[in-house]
C-alpha positions as CSV (number, residue, x, y, z in Angstrom):
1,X,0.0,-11.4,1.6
2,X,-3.0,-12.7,3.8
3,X,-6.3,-12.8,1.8
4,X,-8.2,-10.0,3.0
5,X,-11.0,-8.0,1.8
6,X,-10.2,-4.7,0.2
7,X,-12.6,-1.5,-0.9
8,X,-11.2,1.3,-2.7
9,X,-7.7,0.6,-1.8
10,X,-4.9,1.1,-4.5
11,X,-2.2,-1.8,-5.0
12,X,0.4,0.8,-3.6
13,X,-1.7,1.7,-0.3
14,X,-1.6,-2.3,0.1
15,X,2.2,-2.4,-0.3
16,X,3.0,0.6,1.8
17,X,0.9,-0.9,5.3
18,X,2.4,-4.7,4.1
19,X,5.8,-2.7,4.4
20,X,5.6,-0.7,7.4
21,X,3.7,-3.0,10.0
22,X,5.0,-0.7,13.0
23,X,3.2,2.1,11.7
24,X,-0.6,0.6,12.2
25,X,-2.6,2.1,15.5
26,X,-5.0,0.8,17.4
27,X,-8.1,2.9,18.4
28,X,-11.6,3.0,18.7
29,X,-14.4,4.1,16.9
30,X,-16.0,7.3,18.2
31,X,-18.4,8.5,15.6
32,X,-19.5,6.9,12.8
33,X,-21.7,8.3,10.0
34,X,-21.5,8.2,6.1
35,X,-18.4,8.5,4.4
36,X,-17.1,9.5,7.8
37,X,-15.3,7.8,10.7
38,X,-13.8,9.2,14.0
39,X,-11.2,7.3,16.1
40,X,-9.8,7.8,19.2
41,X,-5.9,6.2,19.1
42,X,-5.4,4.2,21.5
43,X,-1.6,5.7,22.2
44,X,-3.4,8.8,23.0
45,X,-4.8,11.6,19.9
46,X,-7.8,11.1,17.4
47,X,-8.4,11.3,13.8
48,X,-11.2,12.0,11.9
49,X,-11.4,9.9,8.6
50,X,-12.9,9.9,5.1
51,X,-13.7,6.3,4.0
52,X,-16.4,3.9,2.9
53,X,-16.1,1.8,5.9
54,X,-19.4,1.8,8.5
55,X,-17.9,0.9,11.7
56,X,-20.4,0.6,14.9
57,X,-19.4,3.3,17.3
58,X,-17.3,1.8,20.0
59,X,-15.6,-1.0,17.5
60,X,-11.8,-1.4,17.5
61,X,-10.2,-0.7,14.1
62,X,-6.3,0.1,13.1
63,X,-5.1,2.9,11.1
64,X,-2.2,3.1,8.9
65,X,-2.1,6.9,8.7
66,X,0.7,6.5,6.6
67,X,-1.3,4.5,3.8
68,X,-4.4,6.0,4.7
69,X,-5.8,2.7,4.7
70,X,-8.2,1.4,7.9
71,X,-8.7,-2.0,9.2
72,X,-12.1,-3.1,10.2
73,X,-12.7,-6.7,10.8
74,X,-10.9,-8.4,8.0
75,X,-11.6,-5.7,5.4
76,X,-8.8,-3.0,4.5
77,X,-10.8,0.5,3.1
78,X,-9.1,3.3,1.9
79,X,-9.2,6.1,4.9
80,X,-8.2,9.7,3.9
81,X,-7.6,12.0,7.4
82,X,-9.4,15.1,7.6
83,X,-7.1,18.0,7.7
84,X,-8.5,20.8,9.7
């Protein structure tokens, strides 16, 4: 696996977004504040997010809604969605 960065991500989130490349979205960051993190997909929807990433509002990022794991940069973080 590439070497990447990774903060509070379990071994099996890792292996599930290794293992499932097709399910990883694009979007961009909408809101940002601590320990939260809204996206707007780019194939249409949003999500709202709770993680320890800090992403600048209007910086692409891709989810793995599947792992709940979220891309920023070269860093993977663990990424819970918000259930409403």
């Amino acid at each position: 696996m590439p070497n990447r960065t990774r903060i509070d991500l379990l071994p099996i989130q890792e292996a599930v977004a290794a293992a499932s490349p097709r399910a990883w979205r694009d979007g961009i960051v909408t809101a940002s504040e601590p320990g939260s993190t809204t996206v707007a997909l780019l194939d249409g929807g949003a999500t709202v997010l709770t993680t320890r990433a800090t992403p600048a509002i209007g910086e692409p990022v891709a989810v793995h809604l599947v792992a709940e794991v979220v891309a920023l940069g070269g860093a993977w973080y663990a990424a819970r969605p918000v259930v409403a």
